[in-house]
VOBA-1610 file (N, C-alpha, C; in pm, whole numbers, padded with zeros to 5 digits, always signed):
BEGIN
Unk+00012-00917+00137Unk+00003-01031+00229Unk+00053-01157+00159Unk+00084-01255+00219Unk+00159-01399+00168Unk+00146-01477+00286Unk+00112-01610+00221Unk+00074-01714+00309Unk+00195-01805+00300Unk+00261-01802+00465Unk+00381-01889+00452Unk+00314-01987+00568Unk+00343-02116+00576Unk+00375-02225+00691Unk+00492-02224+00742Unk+00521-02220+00852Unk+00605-02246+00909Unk+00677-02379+00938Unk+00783-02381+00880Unk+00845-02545+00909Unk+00905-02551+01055Unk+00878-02649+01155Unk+00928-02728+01252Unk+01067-02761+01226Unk+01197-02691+01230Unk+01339-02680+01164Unk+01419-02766+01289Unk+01551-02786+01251Unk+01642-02811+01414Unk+01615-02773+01477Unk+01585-02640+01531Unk+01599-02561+01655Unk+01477-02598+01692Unk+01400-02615+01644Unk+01272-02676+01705Unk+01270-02772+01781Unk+01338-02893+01683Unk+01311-03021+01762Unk+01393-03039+01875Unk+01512-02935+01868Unk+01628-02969+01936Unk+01531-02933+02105Unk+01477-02825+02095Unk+01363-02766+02216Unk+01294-02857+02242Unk+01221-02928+02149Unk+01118-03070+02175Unk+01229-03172+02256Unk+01348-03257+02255Unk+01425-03294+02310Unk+01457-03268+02460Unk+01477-03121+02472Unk+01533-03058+02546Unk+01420-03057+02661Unk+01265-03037+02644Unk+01229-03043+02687Unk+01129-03172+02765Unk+01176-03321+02615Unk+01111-03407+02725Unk+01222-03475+02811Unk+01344-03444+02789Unk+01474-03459+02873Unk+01425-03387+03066Unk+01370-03269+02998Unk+01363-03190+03132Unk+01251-03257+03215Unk+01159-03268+03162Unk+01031-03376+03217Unk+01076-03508+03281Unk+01149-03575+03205Unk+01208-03719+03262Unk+01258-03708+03351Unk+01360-03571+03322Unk+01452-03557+03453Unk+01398-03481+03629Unk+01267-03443+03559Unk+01176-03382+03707Unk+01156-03491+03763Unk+01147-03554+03668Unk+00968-03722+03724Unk+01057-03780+03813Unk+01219-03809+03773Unk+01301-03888+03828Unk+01362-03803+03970Unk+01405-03670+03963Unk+01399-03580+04061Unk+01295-03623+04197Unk+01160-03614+04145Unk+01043-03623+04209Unk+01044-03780+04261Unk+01099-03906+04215Unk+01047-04038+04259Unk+01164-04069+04375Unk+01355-03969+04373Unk+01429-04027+04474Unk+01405-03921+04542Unk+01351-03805+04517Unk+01421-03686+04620Unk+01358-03749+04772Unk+01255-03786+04819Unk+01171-03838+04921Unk+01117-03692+04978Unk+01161-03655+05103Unk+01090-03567+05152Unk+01121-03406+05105Unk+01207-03412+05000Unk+01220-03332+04910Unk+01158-03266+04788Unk+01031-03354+04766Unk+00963-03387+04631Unk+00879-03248+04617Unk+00826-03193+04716Unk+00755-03107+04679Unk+00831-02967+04646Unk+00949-02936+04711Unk+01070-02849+04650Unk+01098-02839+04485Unk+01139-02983+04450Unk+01159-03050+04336Unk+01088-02998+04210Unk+00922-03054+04239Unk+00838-03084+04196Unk+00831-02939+04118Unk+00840-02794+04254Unk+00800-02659+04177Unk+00948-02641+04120Unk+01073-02656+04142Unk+01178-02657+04038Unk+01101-02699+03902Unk+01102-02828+03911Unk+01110-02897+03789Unk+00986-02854+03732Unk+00851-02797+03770Unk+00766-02714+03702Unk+00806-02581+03611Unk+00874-02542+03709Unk+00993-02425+03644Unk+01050-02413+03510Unk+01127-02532+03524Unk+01230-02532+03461Unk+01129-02583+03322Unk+01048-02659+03289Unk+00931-02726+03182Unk+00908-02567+03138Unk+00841-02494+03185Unk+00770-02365+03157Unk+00902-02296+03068Unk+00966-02279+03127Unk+01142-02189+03055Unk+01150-02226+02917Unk+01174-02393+02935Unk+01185-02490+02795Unk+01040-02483+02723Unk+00897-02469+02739Unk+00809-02462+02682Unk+00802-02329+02591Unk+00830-02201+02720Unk+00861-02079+02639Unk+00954-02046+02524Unk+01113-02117+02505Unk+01220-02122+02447Unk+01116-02219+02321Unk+01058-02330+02329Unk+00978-02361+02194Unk+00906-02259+02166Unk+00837-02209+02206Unk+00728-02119+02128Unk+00809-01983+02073Unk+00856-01923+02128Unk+00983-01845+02082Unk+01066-01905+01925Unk+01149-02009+01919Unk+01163-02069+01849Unk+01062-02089+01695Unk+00986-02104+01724Unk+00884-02152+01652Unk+00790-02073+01577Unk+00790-01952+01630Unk+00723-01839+01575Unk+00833-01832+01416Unk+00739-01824+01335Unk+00786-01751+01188Unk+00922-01658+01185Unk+01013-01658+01111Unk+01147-01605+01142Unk+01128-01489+01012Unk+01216-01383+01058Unk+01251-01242+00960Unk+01353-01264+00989Unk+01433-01287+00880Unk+01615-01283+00857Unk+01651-01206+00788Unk+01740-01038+00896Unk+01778-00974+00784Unk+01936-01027+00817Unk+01957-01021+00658Unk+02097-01075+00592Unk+02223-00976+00549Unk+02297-00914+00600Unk+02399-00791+00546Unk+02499-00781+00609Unk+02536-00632+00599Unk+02666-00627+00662Unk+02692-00524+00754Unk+02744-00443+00781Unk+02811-00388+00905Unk+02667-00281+00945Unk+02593-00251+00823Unk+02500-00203+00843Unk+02379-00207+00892Unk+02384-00356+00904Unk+02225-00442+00940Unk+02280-00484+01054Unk+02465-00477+01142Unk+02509-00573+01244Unk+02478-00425+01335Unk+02449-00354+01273Unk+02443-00224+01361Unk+02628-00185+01432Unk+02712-00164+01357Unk+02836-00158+01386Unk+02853+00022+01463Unk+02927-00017+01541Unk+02941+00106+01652Unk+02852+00143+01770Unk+02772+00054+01717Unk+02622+00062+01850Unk+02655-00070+01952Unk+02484-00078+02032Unk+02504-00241+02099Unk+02405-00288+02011Unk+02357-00451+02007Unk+02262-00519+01887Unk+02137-00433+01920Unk+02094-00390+02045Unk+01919-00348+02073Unk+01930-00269+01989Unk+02066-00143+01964Unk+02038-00043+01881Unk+02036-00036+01768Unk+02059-00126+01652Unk+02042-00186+01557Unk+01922-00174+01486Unk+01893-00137+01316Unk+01751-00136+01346Unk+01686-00286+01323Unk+01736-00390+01317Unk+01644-00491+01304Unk+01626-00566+01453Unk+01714-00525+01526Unk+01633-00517+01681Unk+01494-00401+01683Unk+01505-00283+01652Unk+01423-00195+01643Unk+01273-00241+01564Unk+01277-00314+01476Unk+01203-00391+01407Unk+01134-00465+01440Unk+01215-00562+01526Unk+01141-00665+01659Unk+01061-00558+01737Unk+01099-00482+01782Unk+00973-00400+01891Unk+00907-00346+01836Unk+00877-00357+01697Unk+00777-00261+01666Unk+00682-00362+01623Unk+00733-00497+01572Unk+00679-00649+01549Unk+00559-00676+01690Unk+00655-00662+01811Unk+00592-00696+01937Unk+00495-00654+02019Unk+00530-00459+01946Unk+00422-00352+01975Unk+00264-00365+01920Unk+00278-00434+01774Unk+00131-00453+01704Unk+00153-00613+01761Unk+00149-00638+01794Unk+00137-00821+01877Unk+00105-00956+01768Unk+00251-00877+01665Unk+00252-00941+01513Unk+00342-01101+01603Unk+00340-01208+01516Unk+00399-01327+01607Unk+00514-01398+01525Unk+00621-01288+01499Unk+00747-01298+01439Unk+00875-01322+01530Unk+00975-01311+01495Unk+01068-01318+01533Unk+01209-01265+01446Unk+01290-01189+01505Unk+01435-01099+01399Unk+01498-01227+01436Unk+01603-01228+01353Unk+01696-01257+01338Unk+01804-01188+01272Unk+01923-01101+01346Unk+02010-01054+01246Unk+02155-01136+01247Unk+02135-01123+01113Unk+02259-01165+01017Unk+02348-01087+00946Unk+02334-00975+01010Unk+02464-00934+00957Unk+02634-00909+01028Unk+02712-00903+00923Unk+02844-00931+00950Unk+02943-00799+00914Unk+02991-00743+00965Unk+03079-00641+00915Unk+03174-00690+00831Unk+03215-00584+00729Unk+03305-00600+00629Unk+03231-00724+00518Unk+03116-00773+00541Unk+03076-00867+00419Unk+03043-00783+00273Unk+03090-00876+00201Unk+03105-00890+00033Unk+02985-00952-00028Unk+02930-00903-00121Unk+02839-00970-00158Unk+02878-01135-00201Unk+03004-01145-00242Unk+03080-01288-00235Unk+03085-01381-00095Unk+03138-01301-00017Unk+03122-01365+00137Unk+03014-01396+00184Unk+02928-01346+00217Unk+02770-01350+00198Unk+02710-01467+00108Unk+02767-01474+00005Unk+02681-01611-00082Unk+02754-01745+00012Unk+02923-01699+00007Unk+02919-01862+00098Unk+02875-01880+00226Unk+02810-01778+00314Unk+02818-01814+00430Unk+02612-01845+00443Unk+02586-01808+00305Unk+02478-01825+00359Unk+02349-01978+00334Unk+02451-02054+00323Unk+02386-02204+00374Unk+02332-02243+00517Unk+02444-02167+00546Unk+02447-02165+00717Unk+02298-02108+00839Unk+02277-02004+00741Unk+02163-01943+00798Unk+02023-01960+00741Unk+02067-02064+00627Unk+01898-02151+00576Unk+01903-02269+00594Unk+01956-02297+00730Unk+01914-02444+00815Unk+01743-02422+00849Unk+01743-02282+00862Unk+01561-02277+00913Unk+01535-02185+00807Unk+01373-02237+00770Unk+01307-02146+00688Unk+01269-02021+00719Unk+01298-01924+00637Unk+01242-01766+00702Unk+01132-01765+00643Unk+01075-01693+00707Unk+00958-01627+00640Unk+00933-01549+00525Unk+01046-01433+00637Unk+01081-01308+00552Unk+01244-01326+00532Unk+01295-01240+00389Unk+01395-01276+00388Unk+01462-01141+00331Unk+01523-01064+00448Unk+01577-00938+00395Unk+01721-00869+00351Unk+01757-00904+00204Unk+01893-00868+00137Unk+01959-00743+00173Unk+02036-00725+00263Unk+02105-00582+00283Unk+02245-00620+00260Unk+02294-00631+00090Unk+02458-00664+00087Unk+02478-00543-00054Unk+02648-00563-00097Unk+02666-00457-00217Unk+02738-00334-00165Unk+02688-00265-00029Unk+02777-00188-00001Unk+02925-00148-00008Unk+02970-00268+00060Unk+03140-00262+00046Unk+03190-00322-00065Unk+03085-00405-00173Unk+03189-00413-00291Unk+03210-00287-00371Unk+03069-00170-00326Unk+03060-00049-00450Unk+03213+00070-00393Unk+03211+00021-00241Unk+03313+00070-00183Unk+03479+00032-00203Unk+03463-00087-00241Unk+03605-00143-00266Unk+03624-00144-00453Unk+03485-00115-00544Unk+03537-00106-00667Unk+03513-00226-00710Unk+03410-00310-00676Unk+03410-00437-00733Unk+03333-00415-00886Unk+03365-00478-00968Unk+03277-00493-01096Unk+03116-00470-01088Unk+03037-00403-01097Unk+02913-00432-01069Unk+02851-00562-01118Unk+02927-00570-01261Unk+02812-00711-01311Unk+02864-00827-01198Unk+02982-00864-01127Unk+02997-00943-01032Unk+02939-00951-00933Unk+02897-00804-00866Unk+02811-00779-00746Unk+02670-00827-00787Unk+02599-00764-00888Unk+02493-00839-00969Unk+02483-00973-00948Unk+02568-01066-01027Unk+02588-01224-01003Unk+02583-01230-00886Unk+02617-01166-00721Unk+02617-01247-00645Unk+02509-01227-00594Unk+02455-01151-00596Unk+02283-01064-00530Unk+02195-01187-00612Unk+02234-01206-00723Unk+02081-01269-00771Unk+02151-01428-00778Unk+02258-01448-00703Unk+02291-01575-00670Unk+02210-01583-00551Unk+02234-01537-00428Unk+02192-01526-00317Unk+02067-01532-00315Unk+01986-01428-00412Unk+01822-01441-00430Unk+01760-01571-00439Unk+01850-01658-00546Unk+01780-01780-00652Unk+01783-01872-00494Unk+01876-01908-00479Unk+01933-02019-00357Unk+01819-01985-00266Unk+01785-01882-00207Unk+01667-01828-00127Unk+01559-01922-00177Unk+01502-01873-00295Unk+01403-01925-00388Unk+01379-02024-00381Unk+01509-02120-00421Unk+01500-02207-00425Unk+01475-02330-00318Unk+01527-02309-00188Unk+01536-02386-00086Unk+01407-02359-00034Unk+01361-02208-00039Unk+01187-02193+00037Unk+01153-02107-00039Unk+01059-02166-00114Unk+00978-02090-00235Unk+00854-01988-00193Unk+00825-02061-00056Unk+00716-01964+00017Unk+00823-01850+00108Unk+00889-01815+00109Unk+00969-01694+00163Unk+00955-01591+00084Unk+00896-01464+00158Unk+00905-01347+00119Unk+01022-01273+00102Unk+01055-01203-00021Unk+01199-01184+00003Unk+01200-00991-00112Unk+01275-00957+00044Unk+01302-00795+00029Unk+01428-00745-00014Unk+01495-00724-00100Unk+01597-00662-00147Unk+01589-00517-00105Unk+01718-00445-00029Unk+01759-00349-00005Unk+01846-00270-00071Unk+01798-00179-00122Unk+01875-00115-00248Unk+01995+00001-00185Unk+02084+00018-00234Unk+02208+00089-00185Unk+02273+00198-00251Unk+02285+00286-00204Unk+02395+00434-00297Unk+02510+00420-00243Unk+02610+00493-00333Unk+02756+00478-00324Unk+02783+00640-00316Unk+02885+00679-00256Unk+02933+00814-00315Unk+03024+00828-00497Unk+03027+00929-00517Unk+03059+00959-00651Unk+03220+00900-00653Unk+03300+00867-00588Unk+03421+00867-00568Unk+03483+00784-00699Unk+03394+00635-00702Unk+03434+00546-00848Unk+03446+00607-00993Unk+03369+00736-00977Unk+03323+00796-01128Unk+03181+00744-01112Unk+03091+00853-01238Unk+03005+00870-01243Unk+02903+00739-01315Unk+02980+00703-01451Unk+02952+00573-01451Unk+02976+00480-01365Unk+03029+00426-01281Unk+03011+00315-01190Unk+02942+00328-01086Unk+02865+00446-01068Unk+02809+00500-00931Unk+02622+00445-00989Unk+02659+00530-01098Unk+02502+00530-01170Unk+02461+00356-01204Unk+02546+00274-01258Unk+02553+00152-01256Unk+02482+00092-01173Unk+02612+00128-01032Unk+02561+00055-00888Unk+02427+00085-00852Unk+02431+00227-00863Unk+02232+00229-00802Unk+02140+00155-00850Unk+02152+00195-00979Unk+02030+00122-01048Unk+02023-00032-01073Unk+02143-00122-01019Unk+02142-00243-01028Unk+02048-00324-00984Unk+01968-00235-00829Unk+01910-00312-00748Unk+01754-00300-00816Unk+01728-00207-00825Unk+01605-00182-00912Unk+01576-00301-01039Unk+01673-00349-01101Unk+01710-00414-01208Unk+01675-00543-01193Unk+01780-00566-01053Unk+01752-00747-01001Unk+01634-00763-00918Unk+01564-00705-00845Unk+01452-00694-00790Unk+01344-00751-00939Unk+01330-00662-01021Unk+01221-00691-01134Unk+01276-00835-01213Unk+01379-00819-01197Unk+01414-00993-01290Unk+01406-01119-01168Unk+01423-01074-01034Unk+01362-01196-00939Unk+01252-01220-00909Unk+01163-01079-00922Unk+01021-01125-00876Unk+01038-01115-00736Unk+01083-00993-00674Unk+01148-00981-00502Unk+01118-00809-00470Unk+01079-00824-00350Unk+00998-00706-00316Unk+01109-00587-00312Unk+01142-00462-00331Unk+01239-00324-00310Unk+01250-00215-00242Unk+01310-00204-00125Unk+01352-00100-00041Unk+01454+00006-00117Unk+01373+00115-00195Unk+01511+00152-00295Unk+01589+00204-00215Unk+01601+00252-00128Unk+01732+00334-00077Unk+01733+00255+00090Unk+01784+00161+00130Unk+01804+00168+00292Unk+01838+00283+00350Unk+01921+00343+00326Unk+01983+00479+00387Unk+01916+00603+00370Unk+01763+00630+00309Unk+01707+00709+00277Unk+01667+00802+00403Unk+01717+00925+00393Unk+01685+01032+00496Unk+01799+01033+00611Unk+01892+00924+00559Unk+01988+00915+00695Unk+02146+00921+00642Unk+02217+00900+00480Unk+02290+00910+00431Unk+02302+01020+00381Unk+02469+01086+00444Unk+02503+01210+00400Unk+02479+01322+00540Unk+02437+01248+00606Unk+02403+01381+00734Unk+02487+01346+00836Unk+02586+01433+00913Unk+02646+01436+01001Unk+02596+01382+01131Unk+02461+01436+01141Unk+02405+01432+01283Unk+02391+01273+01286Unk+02335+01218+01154Unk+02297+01051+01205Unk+02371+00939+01149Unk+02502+00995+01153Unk+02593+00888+01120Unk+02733+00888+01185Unk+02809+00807+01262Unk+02883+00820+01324Unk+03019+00891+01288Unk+03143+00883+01301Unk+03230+00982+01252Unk+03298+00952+01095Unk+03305+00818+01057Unk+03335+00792+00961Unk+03238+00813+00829Unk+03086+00835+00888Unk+03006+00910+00782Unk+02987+00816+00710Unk+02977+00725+00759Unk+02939+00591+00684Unk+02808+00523+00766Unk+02859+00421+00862Unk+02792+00370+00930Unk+02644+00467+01082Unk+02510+00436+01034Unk+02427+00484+01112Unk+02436+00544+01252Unk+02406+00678+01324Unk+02431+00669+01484Unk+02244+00594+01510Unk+02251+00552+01649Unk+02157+00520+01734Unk+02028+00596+01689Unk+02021+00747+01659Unk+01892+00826+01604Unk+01900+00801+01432Unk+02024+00773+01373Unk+01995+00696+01243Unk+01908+00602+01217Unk+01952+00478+01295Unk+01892+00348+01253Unk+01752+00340+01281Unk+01653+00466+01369Unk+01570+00486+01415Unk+01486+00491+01258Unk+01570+00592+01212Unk+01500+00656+01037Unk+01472+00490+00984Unk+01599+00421+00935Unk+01609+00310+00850Unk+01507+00219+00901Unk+01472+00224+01018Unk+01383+00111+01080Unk+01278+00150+01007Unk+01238+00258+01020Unk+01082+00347+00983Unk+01082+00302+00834Unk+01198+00334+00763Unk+01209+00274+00614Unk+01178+00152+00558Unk+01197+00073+00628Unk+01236-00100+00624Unk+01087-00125+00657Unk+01015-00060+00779Unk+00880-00117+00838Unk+00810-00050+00712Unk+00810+00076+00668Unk+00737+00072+00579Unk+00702-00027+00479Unk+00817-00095+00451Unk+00764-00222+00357Unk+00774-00340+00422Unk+00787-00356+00474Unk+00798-00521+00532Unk+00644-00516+00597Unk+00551-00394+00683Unk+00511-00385+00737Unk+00383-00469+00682Unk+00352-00452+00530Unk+00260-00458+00419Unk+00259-00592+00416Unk+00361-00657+00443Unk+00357-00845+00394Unk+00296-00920+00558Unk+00335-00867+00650Unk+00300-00948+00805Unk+00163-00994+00824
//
C-alpha cells in the first residue's frame, strides 16, 4: 500500500472553468429565455451534472501505463487492450482510479524519454514502464536502453516523488546472440533494484511464444492474449491500490 494525494492538475481546473462557464451561462439562459425558462432551466441542469461528472472523473487518482505498441494494444480496438482491461477490473472492486494509456507503437526507449514531459502535466499515481522492446528488437546497445529506462524512472521520481512506479520487464528472442539476449533480460531486474521501483518480470508471461495468443506476426498480443497480461499486471499493481 502507498499513500499518494492527489494533485488538482490542468485538467482539473480546466473542468472547474468549464463548469462555472456552464452555470453562468444557464442563469443567463434562465433570466432572457421568458416563457421558456423552465425548458432551459432542466437543459441547463443537465448540462452542470455532465460537467460535474467529467470533474470527478478527472480527478480521481490516475494509472499511467507508458509503452509501446504493446500497451497501445496494436491490432485490436483500445477496450481490447489490457490497460483498458485493467480499468474494468479497477471498476469491478469499486477501486476509484482511472487508466490512462500511453502507449505508442514503434516507441524507443529514446522516443519515450522525449515525449514523456508531455504526459507528466498530471501527477500519476501509478506509474507503469512498458518500453525496451523494440530497441532489443532493432539491436540497440543495452547499456543505452539501460540509460534511457532509468532516465525515464529518475524524471518520474523526480517530478512526483509520491508516485508508485512499476517497471515491466521484457524478453527478446535469441536472434541478437546469446549474449545480448541474456543482457537484455536481466537488465530490468537490475534497474528496478537500483531505482527502488516495483517489477513485473516478464509482461508477456504465459502469452509469448504461443500461436494461439498472438496475432500473425507472433509478436504483438491477440484479444485472449492481453486477457493473460492483464491478469499479470493486476497481479501486481493490484497489491499497491
Amino acid at each position: 500500500m502507498f499513500k499518494f494525494t492527489p494533485r488538482k492538475e490542468t485538467r482539473y481546473m480546466r473542468g472547474v472553468v468549464i463548469l462555472l462557464w456552464g452555470m453562468t451561462f444557464g442563469a443567463l439562459v434562465v433570466a432572457v429565455g421568458g416563457c421558456t425558462a423552465p425548458k432551459n432551466q432542466e437543459e441547463a441542469r443537465r448540462d452542470t451534472a455532465k460537467v460535474e461528472e467529467i470533474i470527478v472523473e478527472e480527478d480521481r487518482p490516475l494509472i499511467l501505463f507508458f509503452g509501446n505498441s504493446l500497451t497501445a494494444g496494436y491490432g485490436l480496438e483500445e477496450e481490447q487492450a489490457f490497460p483498458a482491461l485493467i480499468q474494468e477490473k479497477i471498476d469491478r472492486e469499486g477501486l476509484v482510479y482511472r487508466v490512462v494509456n500511453g502507449g505508442l507503437t514503434g516507441e524507443t526507449t529514446a522516443s519515450g524519454l522525449n515525449r514523456l514531459d508531455w504526459f507528466l502535466e498530471e501527477a500519476p499515481a501509478v506509474f507503469v514502464l512498458e518500453l525496451g522492446g523494440n530497441d532489443g528488437l532493432r539491436g540497440i546497445p543495452v547499456e543505452e536502453t539501460r540509460r534511457n529506462l532509468k532516465n525515464i524512472l529518475q524524471k518520474v521520481k523526480e517530478s512526483y516523488p509520491e508516485t508508485y512506479i512499476l517497471l515491466a520487464g521484457m524478453q527478446i528472442p535469441p536472434n541478437m546472440g546469446q549474449a545480448y539476449t541474456s543482457a537484455f533480460s536481466g537488465m530490468y531486474e537490475e534497474i528496478a533494484e537500483e531505482e527502488g521501483v516495483g517489477l513485473i518480470p516478464f509482461l508477456l508471461e504465459g502469452v509469448a511464444g504461443d500461436p494461439e495468443l498472438n496475432l500473425p506476426d507472433g509478436i504483438h498480443p491477440t484479444a485472449e492474449g492481453h486477457e493473460i497480461v492483464a491478469a499479470t499486471v493486476w497481479e501486481y499493481l493490484r497489491r499497491v491500490l
